[in-house]
C-alpha positions as CSV (number, residue, x, y, z in Angstrom):
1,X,165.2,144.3,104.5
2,X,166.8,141.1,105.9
3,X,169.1,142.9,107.9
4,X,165.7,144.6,109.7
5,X,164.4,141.0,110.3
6,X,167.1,139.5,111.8
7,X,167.6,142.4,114.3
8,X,163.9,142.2,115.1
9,X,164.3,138.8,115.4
10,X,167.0,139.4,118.0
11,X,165.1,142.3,119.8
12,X,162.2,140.1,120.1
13,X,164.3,137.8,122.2
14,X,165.4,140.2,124.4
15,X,164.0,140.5,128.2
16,X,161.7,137.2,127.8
17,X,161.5,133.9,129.2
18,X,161.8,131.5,126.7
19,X,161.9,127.6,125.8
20,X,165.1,127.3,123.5
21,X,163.8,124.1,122.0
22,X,160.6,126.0,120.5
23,X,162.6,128.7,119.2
24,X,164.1,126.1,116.3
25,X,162.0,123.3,114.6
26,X,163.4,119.9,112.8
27,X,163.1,119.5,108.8
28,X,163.1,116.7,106.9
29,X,166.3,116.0,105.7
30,X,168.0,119.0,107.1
31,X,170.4,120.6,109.8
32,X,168.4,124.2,110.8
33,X,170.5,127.0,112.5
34,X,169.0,130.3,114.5
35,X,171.5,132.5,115.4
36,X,170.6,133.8,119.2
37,X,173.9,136.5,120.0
38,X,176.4,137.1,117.7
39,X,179.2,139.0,119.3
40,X,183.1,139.9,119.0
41,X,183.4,137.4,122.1
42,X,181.4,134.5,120.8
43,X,177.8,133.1,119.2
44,X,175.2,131.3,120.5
45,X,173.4,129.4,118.4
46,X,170.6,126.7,118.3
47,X,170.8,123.5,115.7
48,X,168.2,121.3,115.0
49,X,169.1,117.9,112.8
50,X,167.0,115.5,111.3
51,X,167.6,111.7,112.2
52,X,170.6,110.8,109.9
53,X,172.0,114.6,109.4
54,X,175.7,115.2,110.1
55,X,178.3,117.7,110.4
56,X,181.9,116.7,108.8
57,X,185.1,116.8,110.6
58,X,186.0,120.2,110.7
59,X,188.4,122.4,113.2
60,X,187.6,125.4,114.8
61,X,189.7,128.2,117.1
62,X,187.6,128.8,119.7
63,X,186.2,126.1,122.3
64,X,183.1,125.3,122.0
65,X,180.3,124.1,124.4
66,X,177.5,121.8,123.0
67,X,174.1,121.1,124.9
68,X,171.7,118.8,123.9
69,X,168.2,120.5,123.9
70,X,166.1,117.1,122.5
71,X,167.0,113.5,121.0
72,X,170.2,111.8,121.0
73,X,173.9,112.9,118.6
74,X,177.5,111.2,118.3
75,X,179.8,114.1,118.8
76,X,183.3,112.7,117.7
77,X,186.3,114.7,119.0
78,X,190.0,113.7,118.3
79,X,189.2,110.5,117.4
80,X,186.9,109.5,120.1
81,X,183.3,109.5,120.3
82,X,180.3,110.4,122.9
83,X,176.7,109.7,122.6
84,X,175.2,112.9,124.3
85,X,171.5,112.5,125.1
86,X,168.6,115.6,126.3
87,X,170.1,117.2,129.1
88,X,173.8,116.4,128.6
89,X,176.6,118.9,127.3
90,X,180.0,118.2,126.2
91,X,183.0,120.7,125.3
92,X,184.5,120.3,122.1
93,X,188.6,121.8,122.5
94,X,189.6,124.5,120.3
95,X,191.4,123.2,117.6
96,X,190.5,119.9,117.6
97,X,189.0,117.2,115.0
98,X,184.8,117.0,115.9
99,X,182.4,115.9,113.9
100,X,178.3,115.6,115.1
101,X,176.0,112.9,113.7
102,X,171.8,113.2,114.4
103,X,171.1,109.2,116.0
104,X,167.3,110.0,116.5
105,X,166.5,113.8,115.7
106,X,168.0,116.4,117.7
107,X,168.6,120.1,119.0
108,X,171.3,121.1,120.4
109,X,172.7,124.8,121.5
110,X,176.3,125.7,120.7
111,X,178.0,128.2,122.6
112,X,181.0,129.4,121.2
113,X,183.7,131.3,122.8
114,X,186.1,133.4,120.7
115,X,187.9,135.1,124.5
């Protein structure tokens, strides 16, 4: 039954203009994912984090491009750190240290390349 809702989900997306940011919606206290396209050659997938929320340092094998729908993050790659506001994108290097941390509350859409 999930498995039918999440491909609806999908085909409902499909052929429509669409706001990414009302497509995901901030909780209290929490880091929300929605997949968008899940494919062999990458995902696409839209965060929202609540003021405060992180992601650890973590690695990953495929770049990774990171758009800021709404608010303002740290994104820490390698050491060093960039406050990314609405509007601004950044790409994190495939394996390499990164980190994000929620300044204010914000959404974001990752793009991830696995080609």
């Amino acid at each position: 039954m999930a498995q039918n809702k999440k491909q609806k989900d999908v085909e409902n997306l499909e052929a429509r203009t669409i706001k990414l940011s009302d497509l995901i919606h901030y909780q209290t206290g929490s880091v929300v994912s929605r997949s968008i396209i899940t494919k062999k050659a990458g995902t696409v997938t839209l965060f929202a984090f609540d003021e405060g929320q992180q992601l650890s340092e973590h690695r990953a094998p495929f770049d990774a491009l990171v758009y800021v729908l709404d608010g303002e993050t740290e994104i820490t790659i390698s050491g060093n750190s960039y406050r990314l506001r609405a509007g601004e994108m950044i790409i994190m290097p495939a394996n390499k240290s990164h980190a994000l941390k929620a300044i204010r509350q914000f959404k974001m859409l990752l793009i991830m390349v696995r080609s």
